[in-house]
C-alpha positions in Angstrom: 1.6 99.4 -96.8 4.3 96.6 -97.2 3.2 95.7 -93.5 0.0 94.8 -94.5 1.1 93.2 -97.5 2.7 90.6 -95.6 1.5 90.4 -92.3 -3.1 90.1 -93.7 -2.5 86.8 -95.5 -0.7 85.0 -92.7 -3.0 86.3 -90.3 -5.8 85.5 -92.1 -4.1 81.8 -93.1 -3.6 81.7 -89.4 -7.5 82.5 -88.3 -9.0 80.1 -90.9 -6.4 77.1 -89.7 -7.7 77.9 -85.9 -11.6 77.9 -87.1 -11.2 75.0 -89.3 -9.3 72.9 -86.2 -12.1 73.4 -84.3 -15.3 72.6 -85.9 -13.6 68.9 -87.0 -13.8 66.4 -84.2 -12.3 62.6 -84.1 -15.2 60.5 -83.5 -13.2 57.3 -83.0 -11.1 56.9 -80.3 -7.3 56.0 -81.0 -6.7 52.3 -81.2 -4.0 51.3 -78.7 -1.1 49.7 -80.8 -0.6 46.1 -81.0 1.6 44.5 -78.8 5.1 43.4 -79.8 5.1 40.1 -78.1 2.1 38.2 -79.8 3.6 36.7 -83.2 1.1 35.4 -85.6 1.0 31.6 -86.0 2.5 30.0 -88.8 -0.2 27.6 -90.7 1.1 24.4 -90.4 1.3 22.7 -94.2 -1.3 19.7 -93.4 -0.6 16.4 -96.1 -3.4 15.5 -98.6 -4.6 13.0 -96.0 -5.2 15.5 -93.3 -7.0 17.4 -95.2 -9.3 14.4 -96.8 -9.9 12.7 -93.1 -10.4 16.1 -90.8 -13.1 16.6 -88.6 -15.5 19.6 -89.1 -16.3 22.3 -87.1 -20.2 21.4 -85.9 -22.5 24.4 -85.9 -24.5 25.4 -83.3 -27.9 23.7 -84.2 -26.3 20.2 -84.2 -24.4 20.7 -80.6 -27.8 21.8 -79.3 -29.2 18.1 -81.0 -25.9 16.1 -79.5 -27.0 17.4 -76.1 -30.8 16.8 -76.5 -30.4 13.4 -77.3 -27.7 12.5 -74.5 -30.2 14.1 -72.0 -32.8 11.3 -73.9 -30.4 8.4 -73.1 -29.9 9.5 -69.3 -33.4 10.2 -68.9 -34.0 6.8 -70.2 -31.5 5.1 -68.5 -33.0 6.6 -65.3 -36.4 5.4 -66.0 -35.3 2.1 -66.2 -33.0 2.3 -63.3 -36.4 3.4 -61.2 -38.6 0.4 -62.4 -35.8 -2.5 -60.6 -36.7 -3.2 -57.1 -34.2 -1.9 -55.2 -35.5 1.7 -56.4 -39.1 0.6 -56.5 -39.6 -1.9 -53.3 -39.6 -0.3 -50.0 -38.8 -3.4 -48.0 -35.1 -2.9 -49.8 -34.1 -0.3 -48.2 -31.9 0.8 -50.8 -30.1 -2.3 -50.8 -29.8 -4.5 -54.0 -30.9 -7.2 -52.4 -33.1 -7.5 -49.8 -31.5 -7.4 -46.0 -31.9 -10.7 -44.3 -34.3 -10.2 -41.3 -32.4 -11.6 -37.9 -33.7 -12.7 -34.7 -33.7 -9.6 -32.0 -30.7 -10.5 -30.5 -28.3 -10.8 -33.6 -29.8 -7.4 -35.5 -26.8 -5.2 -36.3 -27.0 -1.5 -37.1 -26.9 -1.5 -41.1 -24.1 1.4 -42.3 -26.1 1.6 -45.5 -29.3 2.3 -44.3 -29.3 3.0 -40.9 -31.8 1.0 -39.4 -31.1 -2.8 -37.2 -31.9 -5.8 -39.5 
């Protein structure tokens, strides 16, 4: 009788611990531990004038804008590059000025263009 006395409630201590240890399961991974070697920064202690005169951090919307209007000015830019006539002429050759036009004998290959003026 003292048998069972002593040896039922660890036993059945023992068969709840089991059953209870396997219905829980971790649903989150471990997290791997920091490592050592990566110290946190120190702030630096900015003076009043730092902090009056420093730039702000643009959001996203107004980068987009900065990069709208630079493509504006090259687009422009290239517009008016076009309308000169070293772009627009076709006698140029895509010279900036137009190539002097020799008698047959004194033509010379042009390295620009490619073709004997």
């Amino acid at each position: 009788m003292s048998f069972l006395k002593y040896v039922l409630p660890v036993f059945l201590t023992g068969y709840c611990v089991v059953a209870h240890s396997q219905s829980t399961r971790d649903v989150e991974a471990p997290k791997p531990p920091q490592a050592q070697y990566q110290a946190m920064k120190k702030e630096k202690k900015a003076n009043v004038f730092a902090k009056v005169f420093r730039k702000k951090e643009k959001t996203e919307v107004q980068q987009f804008r900065e990069r709208v209007s630079e493509n504006l000015r090259k687009r422009y830019k290239e517009e008016r590059q076009a309308d000169k006539p070293q772009y627009n002429n076709p006698t140029y050759f895509g010279h900036k000025k137009p190539p002097k036009k020799r008698p047959l004998n004194k033509r010379k290959m042009c390295k620009e263009c490619g073709i004997k003026h």
